[in-house]
C-alpha positions, 0 to 999 in steps of 0.5 A: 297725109298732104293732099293737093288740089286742082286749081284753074286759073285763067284758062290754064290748070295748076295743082297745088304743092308745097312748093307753089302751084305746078302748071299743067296746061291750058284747060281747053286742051285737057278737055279736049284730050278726054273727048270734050266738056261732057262725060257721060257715066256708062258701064259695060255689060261685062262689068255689070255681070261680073259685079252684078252687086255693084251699083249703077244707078249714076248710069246716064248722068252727065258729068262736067268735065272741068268741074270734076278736074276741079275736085281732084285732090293728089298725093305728094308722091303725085305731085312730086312725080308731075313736077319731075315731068317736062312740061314742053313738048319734044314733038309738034305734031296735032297730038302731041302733049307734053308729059306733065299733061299727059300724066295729068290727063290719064289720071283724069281719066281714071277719075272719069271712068272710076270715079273719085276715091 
């Protein structure tokens, strides 16, 4: 199963395909979607009782945002799925974002919250 990476390129963020990289966005702008440069493992007291065998010794470590964006790998579903997304914006309001970014930016999360499988 093909898996594509994360690349930045001159302050913008592409992901792989078999087509050729798919721009995403300027990366300063992705890490401002997720709060900033940091991110900062923590997991909730409701987590940690309802999983109480669940490992959280990473708790407090500080993770570099663009680093991790840099390991993602996505599927070809993934990919195709971004490259069907628009990449400008319909809206110009101070939070807006175009759907590709947008998509990229909420698995990006996930990866931030959950880590990387």
């Amino acid at each position: 199963m093909a898996r594509y990476g994360t690349v930045v390129e001159d302050g913008t963020v592409y992901v792989e395909s078999g087509d050729g990289p798919i721009e995403i966005g300027p990366v300063d702008r992705i890490v401002a979607a997720v709060g900033g440069p940091a991110w900062t493992i923590t997991y909730s007291e409701a987590d940690k009782q309802a999983h109480p065998g669940m490992d959280t010794s990473d708790e407090g470590l500080t993770v570099d945002v663009v680093d991790m964006l840099r390991t993602m790998t996505h599927s070809e579903r993934f990919v195709e799925t971004l490259a069907t997304h628009p990449a400008e914006l319909d809206d110009d309001g101070p939070e807006a974002m175009p759907p590709r970014m947008g998509l990229f930016v909420g698995k990006l999360l996930e990866n931030l919250e959950n880590g990387l499988s």
